[in-house]
C-alpha positions in Angstrom: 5.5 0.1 11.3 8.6 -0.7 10.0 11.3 -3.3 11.3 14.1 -1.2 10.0 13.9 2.3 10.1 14.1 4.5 13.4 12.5 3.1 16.4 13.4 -0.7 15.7 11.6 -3.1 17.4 12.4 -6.7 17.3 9.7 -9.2 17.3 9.4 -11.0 20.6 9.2 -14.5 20.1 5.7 -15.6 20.8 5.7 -17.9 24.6 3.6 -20.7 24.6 0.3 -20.1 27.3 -2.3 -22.0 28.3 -5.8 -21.0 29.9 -8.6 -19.1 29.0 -6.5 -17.4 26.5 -5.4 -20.5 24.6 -8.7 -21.7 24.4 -10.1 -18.0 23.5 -7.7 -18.1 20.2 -8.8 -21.7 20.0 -12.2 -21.1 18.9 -11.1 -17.9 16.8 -7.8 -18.5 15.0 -8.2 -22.0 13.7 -11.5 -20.6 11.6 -9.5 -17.5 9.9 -6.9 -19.9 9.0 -9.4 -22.4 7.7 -11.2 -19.7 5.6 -7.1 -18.2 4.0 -6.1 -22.2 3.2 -9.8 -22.4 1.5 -9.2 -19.4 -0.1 -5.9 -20.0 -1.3 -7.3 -23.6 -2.7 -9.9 -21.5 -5.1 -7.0 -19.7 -6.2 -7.3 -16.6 -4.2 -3.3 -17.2 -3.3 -2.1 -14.5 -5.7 -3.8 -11.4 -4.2 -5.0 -8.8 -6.5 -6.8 -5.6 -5.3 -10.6 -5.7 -5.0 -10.5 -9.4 -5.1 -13.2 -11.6 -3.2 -12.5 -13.1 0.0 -13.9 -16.5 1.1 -15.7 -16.9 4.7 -13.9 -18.5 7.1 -15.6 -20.7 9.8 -15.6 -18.5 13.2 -16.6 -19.5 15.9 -20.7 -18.2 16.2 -19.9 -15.3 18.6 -17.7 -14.1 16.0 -19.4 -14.8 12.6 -22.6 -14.0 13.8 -20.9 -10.0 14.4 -18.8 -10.2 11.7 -21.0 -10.8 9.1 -23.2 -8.3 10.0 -21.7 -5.5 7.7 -20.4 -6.7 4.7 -21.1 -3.4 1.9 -18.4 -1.9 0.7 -17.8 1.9 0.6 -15.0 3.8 -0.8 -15.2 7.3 0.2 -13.6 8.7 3.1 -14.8 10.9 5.8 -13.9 14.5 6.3 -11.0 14.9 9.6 -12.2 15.2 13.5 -10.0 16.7 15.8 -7.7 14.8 18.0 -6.3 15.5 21.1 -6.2 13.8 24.8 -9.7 15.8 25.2 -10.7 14.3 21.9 -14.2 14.8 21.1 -16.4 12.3 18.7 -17.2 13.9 15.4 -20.2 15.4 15.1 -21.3 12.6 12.5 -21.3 10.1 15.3 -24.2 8.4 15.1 -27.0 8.6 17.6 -27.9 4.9 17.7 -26.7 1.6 16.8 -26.2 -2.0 17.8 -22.2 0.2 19.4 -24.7 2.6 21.2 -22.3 3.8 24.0 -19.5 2.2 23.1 -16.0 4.2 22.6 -13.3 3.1 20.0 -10.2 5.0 19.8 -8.3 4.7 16.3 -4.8 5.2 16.7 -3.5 6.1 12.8 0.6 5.1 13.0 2.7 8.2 13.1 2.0 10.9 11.4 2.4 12.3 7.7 4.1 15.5 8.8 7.0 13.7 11.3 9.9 13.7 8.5 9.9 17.3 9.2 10.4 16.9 13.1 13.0 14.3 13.8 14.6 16.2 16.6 11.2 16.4 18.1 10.1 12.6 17.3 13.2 11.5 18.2 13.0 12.9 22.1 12.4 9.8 24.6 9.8 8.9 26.5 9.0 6.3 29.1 7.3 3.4 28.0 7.1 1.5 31.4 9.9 -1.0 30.8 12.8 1.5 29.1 12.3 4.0 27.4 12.1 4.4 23.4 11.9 7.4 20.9 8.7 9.6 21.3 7.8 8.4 17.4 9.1 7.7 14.2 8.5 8.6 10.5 7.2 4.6 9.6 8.1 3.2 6.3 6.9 3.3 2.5 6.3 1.4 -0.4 9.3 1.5 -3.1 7.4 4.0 -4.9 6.3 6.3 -2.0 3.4 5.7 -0.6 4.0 6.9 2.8 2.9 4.2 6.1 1.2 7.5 7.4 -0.5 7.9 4.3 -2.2 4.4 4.4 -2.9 4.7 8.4 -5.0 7.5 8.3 -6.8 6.5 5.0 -7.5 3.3 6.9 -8.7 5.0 10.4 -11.2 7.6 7.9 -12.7 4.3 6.5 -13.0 2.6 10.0 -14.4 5.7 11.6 -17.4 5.9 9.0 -17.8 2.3 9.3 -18.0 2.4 13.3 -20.2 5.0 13.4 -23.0 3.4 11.5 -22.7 0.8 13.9 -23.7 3.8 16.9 -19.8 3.6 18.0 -18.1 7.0 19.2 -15.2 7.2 17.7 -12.3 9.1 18.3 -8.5 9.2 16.4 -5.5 10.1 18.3 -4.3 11.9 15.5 -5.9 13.7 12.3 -2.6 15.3 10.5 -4.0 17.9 12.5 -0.9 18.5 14.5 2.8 19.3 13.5 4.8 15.5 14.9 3.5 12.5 17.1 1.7 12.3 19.6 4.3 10.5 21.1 3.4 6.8 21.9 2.9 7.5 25.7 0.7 10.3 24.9 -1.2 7.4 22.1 -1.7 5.3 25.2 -3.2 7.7 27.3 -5.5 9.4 24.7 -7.0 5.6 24.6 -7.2 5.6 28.5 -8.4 8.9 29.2 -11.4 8.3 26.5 -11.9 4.9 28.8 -11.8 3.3 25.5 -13.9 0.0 25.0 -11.4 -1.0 22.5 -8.2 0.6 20.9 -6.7 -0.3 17.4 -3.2 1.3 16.6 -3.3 1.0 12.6 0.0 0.1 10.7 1.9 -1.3 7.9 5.1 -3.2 8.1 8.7 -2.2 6.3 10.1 -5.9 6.5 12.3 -7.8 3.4 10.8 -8.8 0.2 9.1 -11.9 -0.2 7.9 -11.6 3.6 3.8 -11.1 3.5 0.5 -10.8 5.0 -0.6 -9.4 8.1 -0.3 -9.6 12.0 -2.4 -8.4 15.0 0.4 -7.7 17.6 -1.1 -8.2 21.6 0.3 -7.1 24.6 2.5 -9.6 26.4 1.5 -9.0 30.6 4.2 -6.3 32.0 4.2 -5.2 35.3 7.2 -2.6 35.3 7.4 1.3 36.2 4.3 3.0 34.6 3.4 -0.3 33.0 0.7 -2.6 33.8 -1.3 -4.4 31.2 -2.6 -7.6 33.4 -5.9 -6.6 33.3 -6.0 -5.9 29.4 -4.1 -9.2 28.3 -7.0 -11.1 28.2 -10.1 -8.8 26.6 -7.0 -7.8 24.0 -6.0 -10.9 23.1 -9.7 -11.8 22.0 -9.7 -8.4 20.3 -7.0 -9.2 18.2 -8.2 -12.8 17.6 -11.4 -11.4 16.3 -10.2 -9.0 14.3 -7.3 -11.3 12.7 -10.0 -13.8 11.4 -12.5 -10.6 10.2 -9.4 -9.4 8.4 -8.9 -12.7 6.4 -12.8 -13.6 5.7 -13.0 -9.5 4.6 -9.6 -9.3 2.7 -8.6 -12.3 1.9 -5.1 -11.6 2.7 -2.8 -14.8 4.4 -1.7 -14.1 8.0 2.4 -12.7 8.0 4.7 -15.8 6.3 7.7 -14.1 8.9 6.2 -13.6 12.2 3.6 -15.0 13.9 4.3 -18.6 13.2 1.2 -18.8 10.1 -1.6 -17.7 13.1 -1.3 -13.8 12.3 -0.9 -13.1 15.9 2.2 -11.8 17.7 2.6 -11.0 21.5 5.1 -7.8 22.1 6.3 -6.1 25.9 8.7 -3.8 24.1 5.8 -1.2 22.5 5.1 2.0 24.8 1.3 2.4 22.9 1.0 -1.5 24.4 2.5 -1.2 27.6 1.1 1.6 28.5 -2.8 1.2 28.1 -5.2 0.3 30.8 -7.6 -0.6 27.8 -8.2 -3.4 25.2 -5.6 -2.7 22.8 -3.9 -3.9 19.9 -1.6 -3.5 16.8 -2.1 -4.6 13.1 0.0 -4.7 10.8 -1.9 -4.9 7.6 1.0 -5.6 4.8 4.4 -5.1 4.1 4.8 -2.4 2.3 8.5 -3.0 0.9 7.1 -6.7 -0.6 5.5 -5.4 -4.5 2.5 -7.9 -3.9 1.4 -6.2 -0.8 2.5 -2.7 -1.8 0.0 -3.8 -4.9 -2.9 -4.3 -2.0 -2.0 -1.4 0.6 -2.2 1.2 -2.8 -5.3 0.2 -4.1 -7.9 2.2 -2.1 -10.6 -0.8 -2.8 -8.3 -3.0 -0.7 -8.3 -0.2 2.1 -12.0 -0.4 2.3 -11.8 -4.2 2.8 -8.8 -3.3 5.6 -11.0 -1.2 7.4 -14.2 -3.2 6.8 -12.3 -6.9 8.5 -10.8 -4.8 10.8 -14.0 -2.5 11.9 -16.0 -6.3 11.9 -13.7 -7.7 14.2 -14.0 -4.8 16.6 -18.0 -4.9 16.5 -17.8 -9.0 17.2 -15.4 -7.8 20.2 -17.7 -5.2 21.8 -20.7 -7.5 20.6 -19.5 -11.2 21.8 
């Protein structure tokens, strides 16, 4: 999701809270950090695709989840049909340690909405003001389209989820002209009564800025918006699946936002604001830096993306 191109959105500067929260990201975040600064030491610091990633210490809820898959795959699973009446592919499978549970999949934008700006451009209400229905997302310097990666991602996730019992549904599967628009992503998630949402993404910010962020939703109470109840079970979504993605990956948490903990607090996204479900954002590299472009590209890296991602949601719904 990128920080310049249609549909800016300015990082909100992350408020300082205290309570169950805190301590929540407390037992999580100082782990993942301790496993990317031991990584970095071994001389992981200069990421190359397919590279090994050192464990972090996580807290036992999480590392006893998150360790549970660790085999790679590399192929992708054929598209499911996405809608707000989404059903679960017929792959889902029929038990699991996720028996039950429902993960939504959002893959950011969609590869066909370069040929829709009038549409994508239309806007919608997102609770607090109202923003463009969608936008095109960014690219690396050589092409490799954000809507490209998102959807690669959410095929590896899905297969992943599945052989955990999950039923998993994706708000999108190129398998509509534009969009949906970010209301109609928020409500796909709440009409499924999603367990857990992930909106998939990769950033379009200045070279030299790297790594990843899990953006959570800040508590708004405005118009159609009220995330209150969500703050808290998504804010321990995102912590878990911040310190999955570093133990998988190997990748250092964002060196621009985030202040080194990979984890950002937003009000101004409509796909935040308006779900009444655990939800949160990743941004899994920036795509204009040549490093991480190097990583997002190499579909071995994508299969760890999806893996530390896909681990932290199963220590989520697990924990």
């Amino acid at each position: 999701m990128s920080y310049t191109g249609p549909g800016f959105d300015p990082p909100q500067p992350r408020r300082s809270r205290r309570g169950p929260l805190t301590m929540a990201f407390a037992a999580l975040v100082p782990g993942a950090l301790l496993g990317w600064a031991v990584y970095a030491a071994v001389g992981g610091g200069d990421e190359r695709p397919g590279s090994a990633a050192a464990s972090p210490s996580l807290s036992p809820s999480a590392s006893a989840s998150a360790s549970a898959s660790a085999t790679s795959r590399t192929s992708s699973p054929a598209p499911s049909a996405s809608s707000e009446d989404a059903k679960p592919s017929a792959s889902a499978a029929a038990s699991g340690p996720l028996k039950g549970k429902v993960v939504v999949i959002d893959p950011g934008h969609n590869p066909e909405n370069f040929k829709h700006t009038a549409e994508i451009n239309r806007q919608v209400d997102i609770g607090t003001n109202r923003k463009e229905c969608d936008t095109t997302g960014t690219s690396t310097n050589d092409g490799y389209a954000e809507a490209d990666f998102t959807l690669d991602v959410a095929h590896r996730m899905r297969a992943l989820l599945e052989e955990e019992g999950a039923t998993v549904k994706l708000t999108q599967d190129a398998d509509r002209p534009f969009g949906p628009c970010v209301d109609e992503r928020a409500r796909i998630g709440n009409k499924a009564k999603a367990d857990a949402v992930v909106s998939i993404h990769a950033d379009g910010s200045g070279t030299g800025n790297r790594g990843f962020h899990v953006i959570l939703p800040g508590a708004v109470h405005a118009g159609a918006a009220d995330t209150r109840a969500i703050v808290g079970p998504s804010g321990d979504l995102g912590t878990r699946i911040a310190g999955n993605f570093v133990r998988v990956t190997g990748s250092a948490p964002s060196n621009y936002v985030g202040g080194g903990t990979g984890l950002v607090t937003r009000k101004d996204l409509g796909g935040l604001n308006l779900s009444t479900v655990p939800k949160v954002f990743i941004e899994c590299g920036n795509m204009r830096d040549s490093k991480d472009a190097a990583l997002l590209t190499s579909g071995a890296w994508r299969q760890k993306a999806a893996q530390g991602i896909s681990d932290g949601i199963v220590s989520f719904l697990r924990g």
